[in-house]
C-alpha positions as CSV (number, residue, x, y, z in Angstrom):
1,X,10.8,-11.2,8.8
2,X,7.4,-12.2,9.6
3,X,6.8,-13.5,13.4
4,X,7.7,-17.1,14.2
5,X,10.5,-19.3,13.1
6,X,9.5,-20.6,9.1
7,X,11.7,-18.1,7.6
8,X,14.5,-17.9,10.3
9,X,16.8,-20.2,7.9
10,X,16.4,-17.8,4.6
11,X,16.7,-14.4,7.2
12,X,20.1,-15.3,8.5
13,X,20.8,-16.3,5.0
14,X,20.3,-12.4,4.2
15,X,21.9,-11.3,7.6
16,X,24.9,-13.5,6.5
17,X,25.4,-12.2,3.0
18,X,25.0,-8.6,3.8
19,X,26.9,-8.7,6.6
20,X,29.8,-11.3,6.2
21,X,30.4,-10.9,2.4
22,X,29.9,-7.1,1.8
23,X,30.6,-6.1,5.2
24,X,27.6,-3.8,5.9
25,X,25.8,-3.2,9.7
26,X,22.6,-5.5,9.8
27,X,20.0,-4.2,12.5
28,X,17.8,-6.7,13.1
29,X,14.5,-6.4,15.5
30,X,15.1,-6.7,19.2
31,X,13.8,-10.2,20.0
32,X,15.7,-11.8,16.7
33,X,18.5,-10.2,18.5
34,X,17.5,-11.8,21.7
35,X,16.9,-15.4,20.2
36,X,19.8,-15.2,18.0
37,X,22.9,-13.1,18.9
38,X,22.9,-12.1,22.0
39,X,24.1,-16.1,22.9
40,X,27.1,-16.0,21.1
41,X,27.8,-12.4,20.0
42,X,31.3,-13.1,18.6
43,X,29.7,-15.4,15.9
44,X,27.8,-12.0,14.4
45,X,29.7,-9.1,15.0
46,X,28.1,-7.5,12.2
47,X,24.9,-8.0,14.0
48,X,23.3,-4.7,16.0
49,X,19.9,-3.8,17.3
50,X,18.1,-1.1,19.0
51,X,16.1,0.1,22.2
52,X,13.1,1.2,22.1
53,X,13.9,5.0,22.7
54,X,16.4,4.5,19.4
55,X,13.5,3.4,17.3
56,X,12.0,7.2,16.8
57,X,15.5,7.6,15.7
58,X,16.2,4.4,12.7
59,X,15.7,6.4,9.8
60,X,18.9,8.1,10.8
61,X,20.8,5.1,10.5
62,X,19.3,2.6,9.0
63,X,19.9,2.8,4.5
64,X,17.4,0.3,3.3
65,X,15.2,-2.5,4.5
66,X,15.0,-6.0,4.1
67,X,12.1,-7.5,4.5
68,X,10.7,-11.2,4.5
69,X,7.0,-12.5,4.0
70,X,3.9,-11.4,2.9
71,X,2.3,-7.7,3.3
72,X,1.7,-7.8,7.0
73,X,5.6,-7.6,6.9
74,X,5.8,-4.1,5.1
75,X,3.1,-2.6,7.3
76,X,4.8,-3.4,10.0
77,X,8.6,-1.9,9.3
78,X,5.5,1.3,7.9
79,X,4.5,0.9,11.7
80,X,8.3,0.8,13.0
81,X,9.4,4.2,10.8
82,X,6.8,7.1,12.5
83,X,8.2,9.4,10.4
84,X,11.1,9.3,7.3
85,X,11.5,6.4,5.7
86,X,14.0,4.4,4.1
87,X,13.6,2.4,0.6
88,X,12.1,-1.2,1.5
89,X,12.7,-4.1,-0.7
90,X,10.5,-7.3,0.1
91,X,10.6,-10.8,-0.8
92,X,7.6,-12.7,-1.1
93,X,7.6,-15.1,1.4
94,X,4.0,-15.0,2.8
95,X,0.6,-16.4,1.6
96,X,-0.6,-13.4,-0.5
97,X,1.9,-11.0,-1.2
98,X,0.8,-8.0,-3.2
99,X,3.0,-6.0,-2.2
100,X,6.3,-8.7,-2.1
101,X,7.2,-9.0,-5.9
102,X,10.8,-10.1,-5.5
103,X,11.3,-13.6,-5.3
104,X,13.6,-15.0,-2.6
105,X,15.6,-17.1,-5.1
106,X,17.4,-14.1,-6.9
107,X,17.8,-12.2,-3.4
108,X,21.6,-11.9,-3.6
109,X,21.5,-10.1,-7.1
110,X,18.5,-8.0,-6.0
111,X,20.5,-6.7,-3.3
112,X,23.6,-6.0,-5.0
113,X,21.0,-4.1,-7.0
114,X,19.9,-2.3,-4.6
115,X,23.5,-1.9,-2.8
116,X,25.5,-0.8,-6.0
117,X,22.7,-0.1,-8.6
118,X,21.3,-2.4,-11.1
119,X,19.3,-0.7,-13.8
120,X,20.6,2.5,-15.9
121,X,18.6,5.3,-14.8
122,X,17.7,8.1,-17.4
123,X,15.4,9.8,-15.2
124,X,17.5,10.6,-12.3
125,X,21.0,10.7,-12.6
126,X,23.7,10.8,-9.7
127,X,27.0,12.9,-10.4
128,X,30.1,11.3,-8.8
129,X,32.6,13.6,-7.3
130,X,35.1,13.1,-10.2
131,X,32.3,14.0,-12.9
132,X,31.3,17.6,-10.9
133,X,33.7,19.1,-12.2
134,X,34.5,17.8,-15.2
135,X,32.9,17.5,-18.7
136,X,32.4,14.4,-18.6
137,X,29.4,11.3,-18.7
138,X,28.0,11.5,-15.0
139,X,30.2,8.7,-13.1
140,X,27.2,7.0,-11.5
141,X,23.8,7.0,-13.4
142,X,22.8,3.0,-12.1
143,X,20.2,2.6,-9.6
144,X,16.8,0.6,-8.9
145,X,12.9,2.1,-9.5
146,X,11.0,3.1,-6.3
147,X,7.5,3.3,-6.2
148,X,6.7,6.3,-3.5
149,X,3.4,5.0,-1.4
150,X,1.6,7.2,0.0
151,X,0.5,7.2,3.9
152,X,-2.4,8.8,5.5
153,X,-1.9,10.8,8.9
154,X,-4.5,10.1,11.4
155,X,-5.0,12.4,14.4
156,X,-7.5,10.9,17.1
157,X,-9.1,13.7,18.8
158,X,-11.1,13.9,22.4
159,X,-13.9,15.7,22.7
160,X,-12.9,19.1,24.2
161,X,-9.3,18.6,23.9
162,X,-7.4,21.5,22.3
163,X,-4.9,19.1,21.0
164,X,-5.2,15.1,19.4
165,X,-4.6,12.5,21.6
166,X,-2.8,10.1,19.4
167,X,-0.7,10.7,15.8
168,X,-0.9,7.5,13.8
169,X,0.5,7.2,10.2
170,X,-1.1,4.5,8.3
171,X,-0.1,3.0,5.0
172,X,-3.4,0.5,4.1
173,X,-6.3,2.5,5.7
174,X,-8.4,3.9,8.7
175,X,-11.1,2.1,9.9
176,X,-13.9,3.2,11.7
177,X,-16.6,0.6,12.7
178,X,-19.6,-0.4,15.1
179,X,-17.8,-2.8,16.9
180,X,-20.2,-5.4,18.8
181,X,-22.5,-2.6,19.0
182,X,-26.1,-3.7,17.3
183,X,-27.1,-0.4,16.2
184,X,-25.5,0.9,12.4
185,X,-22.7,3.5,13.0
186,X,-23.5,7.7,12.5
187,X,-20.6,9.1,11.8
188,X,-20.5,13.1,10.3
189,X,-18.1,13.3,7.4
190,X,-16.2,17.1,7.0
191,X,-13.9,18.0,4.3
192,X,-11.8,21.4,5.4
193,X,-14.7,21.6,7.8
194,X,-17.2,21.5,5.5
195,X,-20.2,19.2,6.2
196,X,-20.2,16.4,3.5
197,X,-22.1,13.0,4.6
198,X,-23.6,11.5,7.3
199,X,-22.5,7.7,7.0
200,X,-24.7,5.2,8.8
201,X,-23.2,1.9,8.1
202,X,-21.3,-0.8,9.5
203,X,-18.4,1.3,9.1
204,X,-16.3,3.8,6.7
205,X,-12.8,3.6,5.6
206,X,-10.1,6.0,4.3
207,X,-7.9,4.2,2.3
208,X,-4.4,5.1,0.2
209,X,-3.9,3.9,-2.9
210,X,-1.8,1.2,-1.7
211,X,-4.9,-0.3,0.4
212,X,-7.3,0.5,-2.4
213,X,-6.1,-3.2,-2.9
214,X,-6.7,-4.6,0.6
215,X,-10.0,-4.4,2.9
216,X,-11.2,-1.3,0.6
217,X,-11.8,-3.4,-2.4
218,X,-12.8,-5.8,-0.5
219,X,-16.0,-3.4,0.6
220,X,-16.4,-2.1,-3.1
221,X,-13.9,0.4,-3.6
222,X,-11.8,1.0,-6.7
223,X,-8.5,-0.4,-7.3
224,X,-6.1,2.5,-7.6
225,X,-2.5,2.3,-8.7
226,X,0.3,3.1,-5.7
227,X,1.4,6.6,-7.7
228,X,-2.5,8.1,-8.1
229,X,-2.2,11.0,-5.4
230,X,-5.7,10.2,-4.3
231,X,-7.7,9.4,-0.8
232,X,-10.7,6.7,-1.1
233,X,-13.7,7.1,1.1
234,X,-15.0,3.6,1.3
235,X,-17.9,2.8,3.4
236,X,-18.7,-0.6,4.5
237,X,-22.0,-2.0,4.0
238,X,-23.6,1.1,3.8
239,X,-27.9,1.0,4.4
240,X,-28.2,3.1,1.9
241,X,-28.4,2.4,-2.2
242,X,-27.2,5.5,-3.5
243,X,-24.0,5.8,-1.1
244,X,-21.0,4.6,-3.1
245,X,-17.5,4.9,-2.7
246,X,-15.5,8.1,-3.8
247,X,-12.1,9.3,-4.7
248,X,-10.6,12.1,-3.5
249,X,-7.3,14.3,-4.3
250,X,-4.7,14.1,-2.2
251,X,-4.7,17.5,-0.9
252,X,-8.4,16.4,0.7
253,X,-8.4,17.1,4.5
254,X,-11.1,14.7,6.5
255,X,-13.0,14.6,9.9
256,X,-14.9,11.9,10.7
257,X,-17.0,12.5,14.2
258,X,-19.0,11.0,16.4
259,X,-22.2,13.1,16.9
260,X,-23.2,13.7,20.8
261,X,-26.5,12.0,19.8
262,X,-25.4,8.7,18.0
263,X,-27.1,5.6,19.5
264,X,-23.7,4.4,20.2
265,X,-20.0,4.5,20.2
266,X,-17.7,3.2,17.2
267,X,-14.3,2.0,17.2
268,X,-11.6,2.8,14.8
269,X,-8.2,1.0,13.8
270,X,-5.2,1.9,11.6
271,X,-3.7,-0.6,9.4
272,X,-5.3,-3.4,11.9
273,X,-3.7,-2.0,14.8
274,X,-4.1,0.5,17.8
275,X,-8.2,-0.5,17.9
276,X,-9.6,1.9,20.1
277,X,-13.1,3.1,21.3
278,X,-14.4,6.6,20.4
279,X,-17.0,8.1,22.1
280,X,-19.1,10.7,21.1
281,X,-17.6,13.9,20.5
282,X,-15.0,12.0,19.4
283,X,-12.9,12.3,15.8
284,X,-10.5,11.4,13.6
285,X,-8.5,14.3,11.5
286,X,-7.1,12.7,8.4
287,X,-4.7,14.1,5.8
288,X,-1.6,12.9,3.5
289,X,1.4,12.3,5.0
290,X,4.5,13.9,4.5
291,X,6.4,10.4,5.1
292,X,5.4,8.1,2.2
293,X,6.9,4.5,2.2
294,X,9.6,4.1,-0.6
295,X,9.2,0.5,-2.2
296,X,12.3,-0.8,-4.5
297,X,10.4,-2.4,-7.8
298,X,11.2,-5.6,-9.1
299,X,10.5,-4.4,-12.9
300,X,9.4,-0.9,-13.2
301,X,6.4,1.4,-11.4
302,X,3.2,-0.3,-13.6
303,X,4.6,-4.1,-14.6
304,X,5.0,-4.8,-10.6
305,X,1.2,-3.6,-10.2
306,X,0.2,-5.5,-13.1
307,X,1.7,-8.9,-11.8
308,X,0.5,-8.4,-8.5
309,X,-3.4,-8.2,-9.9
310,X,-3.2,-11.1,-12.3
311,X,-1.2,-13.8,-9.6
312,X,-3.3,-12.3,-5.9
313,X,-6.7,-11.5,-8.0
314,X,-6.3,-13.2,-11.4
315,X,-7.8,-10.0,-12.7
316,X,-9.5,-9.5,-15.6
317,X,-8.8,-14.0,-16.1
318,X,-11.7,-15.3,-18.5
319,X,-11.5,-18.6,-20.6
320,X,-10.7,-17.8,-24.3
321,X,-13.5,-18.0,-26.7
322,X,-12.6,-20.4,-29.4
323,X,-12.1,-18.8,-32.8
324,X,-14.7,-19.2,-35.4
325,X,-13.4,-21.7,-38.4
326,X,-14.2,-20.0,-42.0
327,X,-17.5,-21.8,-42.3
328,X,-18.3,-19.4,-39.0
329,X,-16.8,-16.3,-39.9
330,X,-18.2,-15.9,-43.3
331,X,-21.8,-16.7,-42.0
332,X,-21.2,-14.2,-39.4
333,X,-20.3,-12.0,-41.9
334,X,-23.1,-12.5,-43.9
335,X,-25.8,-12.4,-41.2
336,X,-23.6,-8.9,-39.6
337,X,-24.4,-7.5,-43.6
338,X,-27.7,-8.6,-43.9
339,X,-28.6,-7.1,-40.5
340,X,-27.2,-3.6,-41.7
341,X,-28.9,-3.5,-44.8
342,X,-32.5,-4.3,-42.5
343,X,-31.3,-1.7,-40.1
344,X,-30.9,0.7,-43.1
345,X,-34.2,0.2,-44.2
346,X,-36.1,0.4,-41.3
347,X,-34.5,4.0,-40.6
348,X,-35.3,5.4,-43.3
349,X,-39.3,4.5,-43.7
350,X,-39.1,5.7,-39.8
351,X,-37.3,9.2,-41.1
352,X,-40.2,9.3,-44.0
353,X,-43.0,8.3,-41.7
């Protein structure tokens, strides 16, 4: 759940269901653990946590995730699972939400959904043991729709080093900025190492689809839906007219460096966190990762998407135009007609002329 105590009441609702009623394991984050169970142990003796050596280890044992809030919430279990990743289902709880499309009311049916299968799948079909062998209908063919989100991994490199510095896998985007510096950022741009731009700017971003929706469209870019295999090069206030954002394939493999004769230094963050200076000589390696972030769908893979725009952007939301009465649309008509048959003229004493 998202930090503080607001939606302590509706978490140990979940932690009570899952556990208590369908007798699963719940994991819960250390300091919940601390503040919650670690009193009174006997009262949850469903209840288990981890260390932080197990946490490079909780995709081994950990099924799905549950998680409570508003997006902050999913980047962080993103930030908590380095590497594999197992299905997150979220439950808007937060202030925006884009990426929280299951409401908290209907959480017990959503995760027997999730637990047991909820939605006939034709696309993907699971053979029971008994149906292997046999010639009969596949025994299990229920399941929920899971929207694969892509994650960018960002190598930070030190000039000279042989090898990067840092690994960071981001699910929003990678930031590079100017910091507090007063002088406009020079950052090269390489694809595969190929020289492609020279960005001087406040900044430059390398978003995923996901965060097409968050500080990149915010800064211009496009809105790209979560299963687009595509990179966005966005750069942030750009002082130049003619530098606009781009889309990229997936596949794309950037560099962004410092030069060694940049007027100054820039920093760069990932998903908001880890900020950090870079000097020059300095870069950051980015590429798709192989460790996208599995998202259970409320309705299917577009309708979430969809719902999202229209209730966090109101997209594409205009007042109506009031219909024309039949007085209206006839003289529309008429004037649309008499217009065509000027238009017809005039075109053909041009053609003579």
């Amino acid at each position: 759940m998202k930090l503080g105590d607001e939606l302590l009441s509706p978490f140990l609702e979940v932690v009570e269901f899952l556990g208590r009623e369908h007798n699963l394991r719940v994991v819960v984050e250390p300091y919940v653990y601390e503040q919650q169970v670690a009193g009174h142990p006997e009262d949850y003796p469903f209840v288990y946590t981890y260390t932080q050596a197990d946490r490079e280890r909780l995709a081994e044992y950990v099924d799905f995730v549950v998680c409570l809030g508003g997006d902050g919430v999913i980047l962080h279990t993103s930030y908590l699972f380095k590497a594999s990743m197992p299905p997150v289902i979220a439950f808007n709880m937060g202030s925006m939400g884009f990426l929280t499309n299951h409401d908290f009311s209907n959480f017990k049916q959503d995760l027997l959904d999730v637990i047991y299968g909820g939605t006939k799948l034709d696309s993907c079909t699971l053979l029971s043991l008994d149906s292997v062998n046999s010639m009969d209908e596949p025994g299990n063919s229920l399941g929920v729709m899971v929207t694969l989100r892509m994650r960018l991994s960002c190598e930070v490199w030190r000039k000279g080093s042989r090898q990067p510095e840092q690994v960071v896998e981001v699910l929003n985007e990678m930031v590079i900025d100017r910091g507090s510096s007063a002088f406009l950022t020079n950052i090269e741009c390489y694809e595969k190492g190929r020289f492609i731009s020279r960005v001087q700017a406040d900044g430059i971003m390398l978003a995923t689809p996901t965060g097409s929706t968050a500080y990149s469209v915010a800064a211009g870019g496009s809105m790209v839906h979560p299963n687009v295999p595509a990179i966005l090069l966005t750069p942030v206030c750009p002082h130049s007219l003619s530098f606009r954002p781009i889309i990229l394939p997936d596949y794309a493999e950037l560099e962004l460096r410092i030069p060694d004769n940049a007027r100054c230094t820039a920093w760069v963050c990932f998903d908001g966190r880890s900020r950090q200076e870079l000097g020059r000589g300095d870069s950051v390696k980015v590429r798709m990762s192989e460790n996208p972030v599995p998202t259970i769908n409320r309705t299917d893979l577009t309708g979430d998407w969809f719902d999202s725009l229209e209730r966090c952007f109101r997209w594409s939301d205009r007042t109506m135009q009031k219909p024309l009465t039949p007085e209206q649309l006839l003289a529309a008509e008429a004037a649309s007609a008499q217009a065509a048959v000027v238009g017809g003229n005039g075109g053909g004493n041009g053609a003579a002329a």
